[in-house]
N, C-alpha and C positions, 0 to 999 in steps of 0.2 A: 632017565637021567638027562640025556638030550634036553626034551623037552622043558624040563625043569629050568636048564642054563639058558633056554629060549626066554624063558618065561621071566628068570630074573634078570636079562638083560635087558628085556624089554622096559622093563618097569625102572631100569636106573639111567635109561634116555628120556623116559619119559617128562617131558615140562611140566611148569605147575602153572598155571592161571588161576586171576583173582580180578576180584571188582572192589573199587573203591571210590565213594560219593561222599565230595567235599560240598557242604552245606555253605554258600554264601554269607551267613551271615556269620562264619567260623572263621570269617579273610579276613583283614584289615585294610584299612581307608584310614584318606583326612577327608577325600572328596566323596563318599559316597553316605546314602545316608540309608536306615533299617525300615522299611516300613509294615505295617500288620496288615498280610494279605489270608486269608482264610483257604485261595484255592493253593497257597502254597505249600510245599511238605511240613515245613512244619509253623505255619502260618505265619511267617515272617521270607520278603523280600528284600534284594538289595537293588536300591536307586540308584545309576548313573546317569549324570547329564553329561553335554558333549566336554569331553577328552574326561570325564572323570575316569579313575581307575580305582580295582580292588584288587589284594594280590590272597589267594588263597595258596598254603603251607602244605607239606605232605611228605611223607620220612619215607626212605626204603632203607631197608632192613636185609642186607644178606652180600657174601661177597661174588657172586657172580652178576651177572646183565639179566636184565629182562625188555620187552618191547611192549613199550607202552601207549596205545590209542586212546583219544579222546573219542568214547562212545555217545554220549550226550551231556549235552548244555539246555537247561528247561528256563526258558523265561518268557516274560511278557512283554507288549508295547501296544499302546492305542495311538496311533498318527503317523507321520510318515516313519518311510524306510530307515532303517538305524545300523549303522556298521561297529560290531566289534570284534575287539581282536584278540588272541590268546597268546601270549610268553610264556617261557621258561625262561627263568635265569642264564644258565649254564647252556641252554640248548636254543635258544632265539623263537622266534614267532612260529607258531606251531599250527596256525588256522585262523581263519578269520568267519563271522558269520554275516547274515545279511537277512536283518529280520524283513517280516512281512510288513507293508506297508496296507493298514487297515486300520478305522479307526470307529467306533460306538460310544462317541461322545464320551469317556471314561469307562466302561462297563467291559471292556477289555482286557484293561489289567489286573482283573482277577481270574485270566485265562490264561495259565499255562503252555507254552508252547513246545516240545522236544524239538531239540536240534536233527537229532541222531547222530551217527561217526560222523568227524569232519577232520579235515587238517591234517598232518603227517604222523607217521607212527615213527616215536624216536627211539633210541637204545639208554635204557637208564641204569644204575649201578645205584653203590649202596652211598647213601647220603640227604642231604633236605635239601628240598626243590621250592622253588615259587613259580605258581604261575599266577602271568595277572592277567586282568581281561581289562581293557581299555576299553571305553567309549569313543570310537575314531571319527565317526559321525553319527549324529545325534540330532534329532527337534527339540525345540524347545520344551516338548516332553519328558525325552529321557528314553530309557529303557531300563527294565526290571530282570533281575535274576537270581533264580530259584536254587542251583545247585549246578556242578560239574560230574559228569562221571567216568570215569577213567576205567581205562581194561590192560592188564599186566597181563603179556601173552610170551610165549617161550623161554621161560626164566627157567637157567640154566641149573636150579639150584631148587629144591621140593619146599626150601627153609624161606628163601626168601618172601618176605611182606611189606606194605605199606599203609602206614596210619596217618592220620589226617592231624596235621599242628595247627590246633585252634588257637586260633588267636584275639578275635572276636572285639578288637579295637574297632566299633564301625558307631556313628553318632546311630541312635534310635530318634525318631520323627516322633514326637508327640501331636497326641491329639489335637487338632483346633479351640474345640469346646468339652469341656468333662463333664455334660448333663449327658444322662444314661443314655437317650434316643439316640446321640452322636455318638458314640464310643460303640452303637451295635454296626454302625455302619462299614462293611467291608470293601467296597467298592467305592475308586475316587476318581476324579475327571471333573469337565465342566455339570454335567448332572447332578452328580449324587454330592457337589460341593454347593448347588443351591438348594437342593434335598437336606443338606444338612443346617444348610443357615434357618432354612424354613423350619425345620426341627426344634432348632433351638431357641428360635423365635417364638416356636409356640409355646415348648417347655419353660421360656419366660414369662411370655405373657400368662399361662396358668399357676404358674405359681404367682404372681402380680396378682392377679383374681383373686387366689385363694387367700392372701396374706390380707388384702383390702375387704373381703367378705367374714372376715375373723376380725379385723378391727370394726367392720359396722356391725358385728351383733354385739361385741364387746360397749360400743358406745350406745346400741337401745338396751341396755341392762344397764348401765348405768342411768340415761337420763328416766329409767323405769323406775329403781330404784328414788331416784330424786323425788319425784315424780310422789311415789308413795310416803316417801319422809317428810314432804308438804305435806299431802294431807293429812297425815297423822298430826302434825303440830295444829293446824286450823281445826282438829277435833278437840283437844285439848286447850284450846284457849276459849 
């Protein structure tokens, strides 16, 4: 019997922990734009250049508190060092990061980087949150980002949860060129931006070819044709 009332008090102290991973491209912006990255989760990244910002939405659900850590931030950057920063509305700046400074001529930002934990663990309650992440410094590159993850730890409460408020107001970057060769292209930078001209250059010039090699067999069937309608007449007279 003892043991029993050990066993259920234990269990009604017990906290609930939970994970939750808000998709970038789920936030909203005026300043940031969608671009199609293949090594991304779900092959879409968000662009900031310097001071842009994006604010991604997220609900909790329950009336007690929970303590909640930013576990990882995955993004990318090719060129210099890039500073950003993380907000809560309700709760102020919560962490800041400091990407790597490295660059492969564009072949980079199809590379994924984890943060892991950063920034302070704050106490949150039942209501909608934003957090944004600003571009605080920035190259005339930019920086790229893939997702936030968050870790809900000692929630006072088994019931409490949190779901992610998409919002998904962000422009999407269109293609430069819509011939097939460019739109396979998943990597961008100064390379694979004259990779792609040269693509496209050539996907016009072959079609150029093949439209002009159609109109010259088109015109030796005809002057073929003429050709035979002559002689037939000079037979006949």
């Amino acid at each position: 019997m003892i043991s029993f009332l050990v066993i259920c008090f234990t269990v009604s102290l017990s906290s609930a922990e939970f994970n939750l991973t808000i998709q970038a491209e789920d936030g909203a912006s005026s300043s940031a734009v969608i671009n199609y990255r293949s090594g991304a989760t779900n092959g879409l990244a968000v662009f900031l250049k310097q001071g842009g910002k994006i604010t991604l939405i997220f609900e909790v659900k329950g009336k007690e508190k929970c303590t909640m850590q930013v576990t990882n931030l995955l993004y990318s950057n090719d060129g210099l060092s890039d500073v950003f920063t993380l907000e809560i509305d309700k709760l102020g700046m919560i962490g800041k990061v400091v990407t790597r400074p490295h660059s492969l001529n564009g072949l980079l930002w199809n590379k994924f980087i984890p943060t892991g934990p950063f920034g302070d663990a704050v106490a949150v309650s039942e209501g909608v949150y934003n957090i944004t992440i600003t571009a605080q410094v920035a190259d005339e590159y930019g920086v790229e980002i893939d997702y936030v993850s968050l870790q809900f730890m000692n929630c006072s409460n088994q019931t409490m949860t949190a779901s992610v408020v998409r919002n998904g107001f962000i422009y999407y970057e269109e293609p430069s060129c819509h011939c097939e060769p460019c739109e396979e292209l998943t990597t961008y930078g100064k390379v694979s931006i004259g990779l792609n001209a040269v693509t496209c250059l050539t996907a016009m010039i072959a079609i150029a070819v093949a439209v002009i090699l159609k109109i010259c067999k088109r015109n030796k069937k005809r002057s073929k044709s003429r050709i035979n309608l002559v002689s037939q007449d000079d037979h006949r007279s």
